[in-house]
VOBA-1610 file (N, C-alpha, C; in pm, whole numbers, padded with zeros to 5 digits, always signed):
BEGIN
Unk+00545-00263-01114Unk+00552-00409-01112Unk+00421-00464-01058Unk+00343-00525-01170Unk+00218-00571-01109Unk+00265-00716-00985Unk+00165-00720-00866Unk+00151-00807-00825Unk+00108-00950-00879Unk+00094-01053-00824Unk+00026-01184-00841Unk-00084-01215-00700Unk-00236-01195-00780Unk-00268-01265-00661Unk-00301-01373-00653Unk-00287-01464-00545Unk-00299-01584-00487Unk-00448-01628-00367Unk-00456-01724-00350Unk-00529-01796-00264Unk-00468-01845-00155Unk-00479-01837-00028Unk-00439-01953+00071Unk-00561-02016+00155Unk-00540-02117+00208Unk-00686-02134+00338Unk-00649-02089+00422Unk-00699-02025+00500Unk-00680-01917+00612Unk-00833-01962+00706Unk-00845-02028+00776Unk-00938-02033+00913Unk-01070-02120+00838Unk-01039-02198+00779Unk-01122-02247+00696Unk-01195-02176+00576Unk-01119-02066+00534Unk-01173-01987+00390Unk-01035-01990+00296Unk-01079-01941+00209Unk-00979-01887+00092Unk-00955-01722+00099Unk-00845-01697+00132Unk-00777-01581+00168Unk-00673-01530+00073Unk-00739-01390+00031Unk-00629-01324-00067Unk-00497-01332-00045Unk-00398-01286-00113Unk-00291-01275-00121Unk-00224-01224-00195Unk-00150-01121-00248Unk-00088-01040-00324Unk+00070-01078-00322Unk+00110-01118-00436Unk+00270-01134-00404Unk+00354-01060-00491Unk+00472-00990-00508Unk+00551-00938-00580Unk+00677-00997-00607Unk+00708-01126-00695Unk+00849-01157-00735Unk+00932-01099-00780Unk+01019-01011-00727Unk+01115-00962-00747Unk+01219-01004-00863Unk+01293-00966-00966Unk+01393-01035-01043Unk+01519-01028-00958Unk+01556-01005-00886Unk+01693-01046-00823Unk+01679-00983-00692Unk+01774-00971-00599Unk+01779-00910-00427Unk+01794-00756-00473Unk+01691-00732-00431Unk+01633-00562-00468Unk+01680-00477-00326Unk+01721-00393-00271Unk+01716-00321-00241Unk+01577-00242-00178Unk+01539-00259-00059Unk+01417-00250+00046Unk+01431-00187+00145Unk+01336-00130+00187Unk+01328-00064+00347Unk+01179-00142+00342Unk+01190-00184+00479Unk+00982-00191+00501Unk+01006-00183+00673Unk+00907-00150+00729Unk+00837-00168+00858Unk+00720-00323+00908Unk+00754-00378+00776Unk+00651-00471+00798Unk+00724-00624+00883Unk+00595-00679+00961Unk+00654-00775+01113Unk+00786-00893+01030Unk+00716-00905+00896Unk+00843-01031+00833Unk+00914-00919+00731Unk+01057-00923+00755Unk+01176-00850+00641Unk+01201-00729+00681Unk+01159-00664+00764Unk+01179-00509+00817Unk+01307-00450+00828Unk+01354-00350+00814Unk+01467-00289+00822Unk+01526-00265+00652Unk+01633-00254+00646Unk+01669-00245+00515Unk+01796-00287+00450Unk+01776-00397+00342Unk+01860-00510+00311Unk+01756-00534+00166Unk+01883-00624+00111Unk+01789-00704-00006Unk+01740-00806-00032Unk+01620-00800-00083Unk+01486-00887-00070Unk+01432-00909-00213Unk+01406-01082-00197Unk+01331-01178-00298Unk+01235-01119-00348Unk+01134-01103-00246Unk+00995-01058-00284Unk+00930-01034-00151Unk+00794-00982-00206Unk+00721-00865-00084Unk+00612-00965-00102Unk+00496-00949+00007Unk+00397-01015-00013Unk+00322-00941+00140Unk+00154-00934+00068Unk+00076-00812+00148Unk-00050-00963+00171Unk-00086-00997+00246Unk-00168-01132+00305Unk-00317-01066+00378Unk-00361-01080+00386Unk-00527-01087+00413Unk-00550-01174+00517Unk-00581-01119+00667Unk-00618-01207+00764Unk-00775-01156+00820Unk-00800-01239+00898Unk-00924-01192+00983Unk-00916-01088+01055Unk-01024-00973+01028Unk-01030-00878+01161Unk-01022-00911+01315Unk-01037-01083+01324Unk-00990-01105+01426Unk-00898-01130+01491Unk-00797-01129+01346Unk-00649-01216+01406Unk-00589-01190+01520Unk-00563-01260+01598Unk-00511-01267+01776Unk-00353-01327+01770Unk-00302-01385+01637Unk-00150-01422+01688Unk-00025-01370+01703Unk+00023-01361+01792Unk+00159-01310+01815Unk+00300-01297+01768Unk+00260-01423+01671Unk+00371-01453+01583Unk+00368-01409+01446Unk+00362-01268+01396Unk+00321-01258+01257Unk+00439-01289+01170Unk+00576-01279+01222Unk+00661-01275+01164Unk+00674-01452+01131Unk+00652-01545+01217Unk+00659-01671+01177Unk+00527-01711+01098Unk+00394-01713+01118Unk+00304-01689+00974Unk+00300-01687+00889Unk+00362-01533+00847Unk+00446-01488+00717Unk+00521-01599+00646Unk+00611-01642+00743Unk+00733-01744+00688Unk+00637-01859+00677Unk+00586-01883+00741Unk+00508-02027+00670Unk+00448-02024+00524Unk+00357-01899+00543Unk+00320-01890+00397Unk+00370-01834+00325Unk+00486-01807+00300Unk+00599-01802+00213Unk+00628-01900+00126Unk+00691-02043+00245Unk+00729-02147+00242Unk+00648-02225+00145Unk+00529-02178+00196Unk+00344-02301+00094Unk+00384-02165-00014Unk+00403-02111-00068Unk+00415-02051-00174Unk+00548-02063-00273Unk+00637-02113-00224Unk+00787-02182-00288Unk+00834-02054-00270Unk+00840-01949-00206Unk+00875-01872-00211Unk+01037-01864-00129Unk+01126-01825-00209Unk+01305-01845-00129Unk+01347-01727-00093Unk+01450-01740-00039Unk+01518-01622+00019Unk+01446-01497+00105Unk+01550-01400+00143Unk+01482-01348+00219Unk+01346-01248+00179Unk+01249-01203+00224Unk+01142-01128+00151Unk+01085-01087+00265Unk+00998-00944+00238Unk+00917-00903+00324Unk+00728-00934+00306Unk+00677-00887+00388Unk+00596-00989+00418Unk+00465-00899+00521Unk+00387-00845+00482Unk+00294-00762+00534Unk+00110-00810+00558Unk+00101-00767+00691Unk-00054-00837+00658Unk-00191-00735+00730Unk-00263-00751+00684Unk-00380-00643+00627Unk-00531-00722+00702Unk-00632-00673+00757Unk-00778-00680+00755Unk-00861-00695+00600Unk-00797-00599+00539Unk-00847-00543+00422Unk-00837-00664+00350Unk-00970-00722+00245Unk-00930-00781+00160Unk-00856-00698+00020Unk-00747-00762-00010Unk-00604-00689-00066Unk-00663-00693-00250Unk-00768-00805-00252Unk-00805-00782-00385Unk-00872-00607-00405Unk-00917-00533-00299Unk-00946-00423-00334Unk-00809-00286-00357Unk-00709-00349-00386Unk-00577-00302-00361Unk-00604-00166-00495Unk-00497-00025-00436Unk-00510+00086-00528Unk-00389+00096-00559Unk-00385+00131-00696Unk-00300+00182-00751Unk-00257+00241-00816Unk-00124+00378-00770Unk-00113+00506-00831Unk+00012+00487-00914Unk+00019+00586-00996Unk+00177+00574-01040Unk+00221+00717-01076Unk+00336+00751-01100Unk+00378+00920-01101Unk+00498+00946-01147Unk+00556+00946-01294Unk+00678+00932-01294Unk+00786+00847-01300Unk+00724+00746-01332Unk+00804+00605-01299Unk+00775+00531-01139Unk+00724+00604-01084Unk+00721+00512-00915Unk+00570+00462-00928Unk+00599+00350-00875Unk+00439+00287-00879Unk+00368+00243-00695Unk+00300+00253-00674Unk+00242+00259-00538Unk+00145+00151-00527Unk+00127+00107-00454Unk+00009-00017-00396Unk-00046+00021-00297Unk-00149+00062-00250Unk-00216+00090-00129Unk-00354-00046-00097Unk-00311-00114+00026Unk-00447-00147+00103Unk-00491-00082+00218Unk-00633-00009+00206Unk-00674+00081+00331Unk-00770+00024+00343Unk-00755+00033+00528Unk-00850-00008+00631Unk-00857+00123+00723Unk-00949+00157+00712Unk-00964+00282+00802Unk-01049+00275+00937Unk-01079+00154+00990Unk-01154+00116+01091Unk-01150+00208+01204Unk-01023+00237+01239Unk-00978+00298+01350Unk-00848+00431+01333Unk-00862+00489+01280Unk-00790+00576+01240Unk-00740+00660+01380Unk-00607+00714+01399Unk-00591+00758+01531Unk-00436+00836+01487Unk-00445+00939+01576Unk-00329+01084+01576Unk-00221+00997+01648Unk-00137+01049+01579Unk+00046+00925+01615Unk+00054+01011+01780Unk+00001+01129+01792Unk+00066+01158+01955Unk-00040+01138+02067Unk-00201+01089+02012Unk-00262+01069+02093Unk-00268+00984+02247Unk-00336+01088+02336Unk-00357+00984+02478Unk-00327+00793+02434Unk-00322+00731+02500Unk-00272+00594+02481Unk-00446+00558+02497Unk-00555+00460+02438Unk-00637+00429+02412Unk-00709+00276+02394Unk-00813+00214+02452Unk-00843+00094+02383Unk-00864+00100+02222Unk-00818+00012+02157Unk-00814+00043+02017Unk-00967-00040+01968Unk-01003-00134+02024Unk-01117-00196+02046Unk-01131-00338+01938Unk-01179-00358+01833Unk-01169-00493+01763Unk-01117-00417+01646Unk-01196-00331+01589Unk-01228-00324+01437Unk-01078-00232+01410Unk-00921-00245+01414Unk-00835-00139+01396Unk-00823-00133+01247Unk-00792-00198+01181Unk-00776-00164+01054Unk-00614-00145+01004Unk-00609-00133+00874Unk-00443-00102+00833Unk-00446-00030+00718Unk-00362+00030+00700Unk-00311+00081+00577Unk-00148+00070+00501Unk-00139-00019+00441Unk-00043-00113+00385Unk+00008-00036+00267Unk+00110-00011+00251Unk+00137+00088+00127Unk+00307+00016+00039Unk+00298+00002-00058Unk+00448-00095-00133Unk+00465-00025-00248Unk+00562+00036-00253Unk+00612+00147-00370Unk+00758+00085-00390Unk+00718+00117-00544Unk+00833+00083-00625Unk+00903+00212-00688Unk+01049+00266-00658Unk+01097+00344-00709Unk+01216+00291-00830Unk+01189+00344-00964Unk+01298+00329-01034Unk+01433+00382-01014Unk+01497+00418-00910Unk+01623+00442-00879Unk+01678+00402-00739Unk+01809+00452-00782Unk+01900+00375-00698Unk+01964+00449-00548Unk+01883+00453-00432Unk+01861+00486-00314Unk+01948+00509-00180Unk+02028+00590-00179Unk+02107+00549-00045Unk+02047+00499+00122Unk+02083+00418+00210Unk+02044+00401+00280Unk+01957+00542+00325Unk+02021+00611+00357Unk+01948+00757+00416Unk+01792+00804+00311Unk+01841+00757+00211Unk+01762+00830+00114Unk+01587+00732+00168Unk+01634+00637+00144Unk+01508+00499+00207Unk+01458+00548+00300Unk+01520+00551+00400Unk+01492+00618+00516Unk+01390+00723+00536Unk+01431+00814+00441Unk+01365+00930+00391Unk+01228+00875+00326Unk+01249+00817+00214Unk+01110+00752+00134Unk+00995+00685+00225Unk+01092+00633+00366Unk+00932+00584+00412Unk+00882+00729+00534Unk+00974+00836+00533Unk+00841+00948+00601Unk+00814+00973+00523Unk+00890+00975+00390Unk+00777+01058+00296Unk+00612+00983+00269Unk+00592+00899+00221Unk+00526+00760+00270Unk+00418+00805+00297Unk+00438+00819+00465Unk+00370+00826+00585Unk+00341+01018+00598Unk+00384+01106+00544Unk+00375+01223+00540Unk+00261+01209+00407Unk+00251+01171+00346Unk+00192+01179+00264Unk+00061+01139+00271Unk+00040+01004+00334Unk-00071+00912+00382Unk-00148+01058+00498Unk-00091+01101+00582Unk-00092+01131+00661Unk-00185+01277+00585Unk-00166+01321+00490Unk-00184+01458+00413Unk-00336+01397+00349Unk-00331+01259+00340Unk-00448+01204+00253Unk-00564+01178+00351Unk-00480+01138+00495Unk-00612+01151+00574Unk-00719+01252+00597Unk-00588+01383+00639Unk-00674+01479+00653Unk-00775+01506+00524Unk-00738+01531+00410Unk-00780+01573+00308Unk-00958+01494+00289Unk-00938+01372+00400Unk-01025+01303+00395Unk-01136+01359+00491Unk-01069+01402+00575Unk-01159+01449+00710Unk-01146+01416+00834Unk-01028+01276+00803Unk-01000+01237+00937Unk-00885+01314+01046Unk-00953+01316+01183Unk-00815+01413+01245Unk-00744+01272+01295Unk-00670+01224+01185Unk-00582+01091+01238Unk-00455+01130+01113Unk-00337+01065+01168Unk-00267+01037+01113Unk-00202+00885+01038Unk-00330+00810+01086Unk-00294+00678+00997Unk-00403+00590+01143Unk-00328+00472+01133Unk-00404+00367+01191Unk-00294+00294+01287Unk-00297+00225+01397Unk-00168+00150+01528Unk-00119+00059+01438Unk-00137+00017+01291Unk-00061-00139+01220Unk-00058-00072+01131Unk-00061+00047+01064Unk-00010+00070+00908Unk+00167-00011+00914Unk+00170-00038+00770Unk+00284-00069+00736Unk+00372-00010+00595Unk+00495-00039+00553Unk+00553+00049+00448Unk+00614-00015+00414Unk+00644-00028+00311Unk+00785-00130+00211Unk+00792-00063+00097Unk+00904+00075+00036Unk+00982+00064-00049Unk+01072+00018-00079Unk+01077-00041-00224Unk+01130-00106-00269Unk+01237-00022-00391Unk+01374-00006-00439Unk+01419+00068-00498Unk+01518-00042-00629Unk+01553+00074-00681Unk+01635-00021-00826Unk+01742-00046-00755Unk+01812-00172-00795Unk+01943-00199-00788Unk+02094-00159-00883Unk+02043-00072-00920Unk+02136-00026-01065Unk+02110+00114-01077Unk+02229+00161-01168Unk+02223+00329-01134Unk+02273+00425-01058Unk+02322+00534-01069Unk+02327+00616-00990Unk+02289+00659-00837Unk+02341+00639-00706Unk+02256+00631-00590Unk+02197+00812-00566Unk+02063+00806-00586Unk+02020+00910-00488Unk+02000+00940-00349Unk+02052+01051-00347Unk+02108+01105-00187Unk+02032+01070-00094Unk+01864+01164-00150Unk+01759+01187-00095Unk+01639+01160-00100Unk+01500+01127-00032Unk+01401+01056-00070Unk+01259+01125-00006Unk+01300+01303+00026Unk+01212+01374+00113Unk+01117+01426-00001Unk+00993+01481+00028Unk+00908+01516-00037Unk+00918+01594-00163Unk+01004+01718-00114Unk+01021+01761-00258Unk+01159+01724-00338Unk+01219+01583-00305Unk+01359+01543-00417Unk+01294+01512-00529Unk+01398+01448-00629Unk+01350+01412-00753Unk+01262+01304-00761Unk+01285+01178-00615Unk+01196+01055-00656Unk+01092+01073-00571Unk+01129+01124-00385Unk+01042+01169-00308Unk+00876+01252-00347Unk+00923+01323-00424Unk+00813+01410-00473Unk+00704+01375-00566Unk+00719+01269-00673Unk+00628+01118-00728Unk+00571+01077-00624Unk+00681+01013-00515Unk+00620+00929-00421Unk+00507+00988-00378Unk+00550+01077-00286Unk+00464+01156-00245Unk+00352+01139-00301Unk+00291+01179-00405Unk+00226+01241-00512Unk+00119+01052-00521Unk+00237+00993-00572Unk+00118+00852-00625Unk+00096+00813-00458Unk+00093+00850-00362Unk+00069+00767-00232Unk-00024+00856-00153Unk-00023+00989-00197Unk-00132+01066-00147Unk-00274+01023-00236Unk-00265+00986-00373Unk-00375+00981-00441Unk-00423+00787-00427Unk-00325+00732-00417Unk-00339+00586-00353Unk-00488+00592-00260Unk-00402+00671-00123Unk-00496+00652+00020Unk-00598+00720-00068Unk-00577+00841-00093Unk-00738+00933-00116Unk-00833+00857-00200Unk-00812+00776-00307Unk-00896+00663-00340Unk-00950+00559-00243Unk-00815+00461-00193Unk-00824+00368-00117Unk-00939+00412+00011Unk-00947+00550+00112Unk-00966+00569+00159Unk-01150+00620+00142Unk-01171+00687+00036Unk-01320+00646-00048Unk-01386+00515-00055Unk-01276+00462-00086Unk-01425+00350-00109Unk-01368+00230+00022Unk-01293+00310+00107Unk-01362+00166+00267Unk-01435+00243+00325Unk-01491+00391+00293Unk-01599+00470+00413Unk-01691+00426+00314Unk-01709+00358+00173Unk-01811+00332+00117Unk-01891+00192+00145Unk-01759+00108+00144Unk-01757-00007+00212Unk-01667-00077+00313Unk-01717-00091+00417Unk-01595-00065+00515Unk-01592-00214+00538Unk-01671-00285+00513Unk-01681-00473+00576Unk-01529-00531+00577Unk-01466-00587+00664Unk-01362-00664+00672Unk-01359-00772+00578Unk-01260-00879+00520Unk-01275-00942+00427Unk-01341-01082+00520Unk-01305-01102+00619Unk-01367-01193+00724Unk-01532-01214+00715Unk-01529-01064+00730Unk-01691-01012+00748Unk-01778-01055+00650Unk-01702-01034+00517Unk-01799-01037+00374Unk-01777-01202+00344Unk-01657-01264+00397Unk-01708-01412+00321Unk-01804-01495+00457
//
């Protein structure tokens, strides 16, 4: 499902925006600050802020610019350093993947506790599976996700397992048969896997090529 991208003013610029209209209340898991947990959702939307952003409220943000977008019901709602127009995308089987990577600050999930400093970065990932998901199975789809991302870092060179704000939102069919499971090697897990490892390993090329924040470059 291709995105739509959009414009907003954001700090006195024009700020990307990626949105996904959903055709009816889809069936979601995400981690992201607006729609998190797992329920069904309008539409997803991945937003572009300043490497500086300082507000506390991402989850009310989100909902504003929702709102300036006519956007109804409930939806999730993710936001990124990265300008999102450089967004990757894999596909594998029917599952389609969206990756925005920011690799600013890349860091091991069990590391000492750390100043993270300005430049952290994100890695934003929104996969679409053509089937029909049991709660558990979702569950499953977002380590797989993050196991995967995690397989793309290294492969990269980094000894990190992602970044302190990555975020995740699969999204699954509402129709169909429910699958059990959503671990690496199941029937949909193992696509995933697959288009989200080659996502980052792109995505992750070209921000060590160009790493400028979208702040930075306008």
């Amino acid at each position: 499902m291709r995105p739509e991208l959009v414009f907003r003013e954001e700090g006195g610029l024009l700020a990307p925006l990626l949105v996904w209209r959903l055709p009816a209340a889809i069936p979601t898991i995400s981690t992201g600050p607006l729609g998190g947990g797992i329920g069904e959702r309008h539409w997803v939307m991945n937003a572009t802020v300043p490497m500086s952003y300082d507000r506390d409220d991402p989850s009310v943000h989100l909902t504003d610019i929702a709102g300036d977008l006519g956007l109804s019901g409930p939806g999730v709602g993710l936001m990124t350093g990265v300008d999102v127009e450089r967004v990757i995308t894999a596909a594998d089987d029917g599952v389609e993947v969206f990756a925005t990577v920011g690799l600013g600050r890349p860091v091991l999930a069990a590391a000492p506790a750390e100043d993270l400093g300005e430049l952290v970065g994100t890695v934003n990932v929104v996969a679409f599976l053509p089937a029909r998901l049991s709660e558990a199975a979702l569950v499953n789809a977002v380590a797989t996700v993050t196991e995967a991302k995690a397989q793309a870092l290294f492969d990269l060179g980094y000894a990190a397992t992602g970044t302190a704000t990555d975020a995740v939102c699969v999204v699954a069919s509402d129709s169909g048969p429910v699958e059990p499971y959503g671990g690496p090697r199941s029937r949909w897990g193992a696509p995933l896997a697959r288009a989200v490892h080659r996502a980052i390993l792109r995505g992750g090329r070209d921000f060590r090529s160009d790493p400028v924040g979208w702040s930075d470059r306008v």
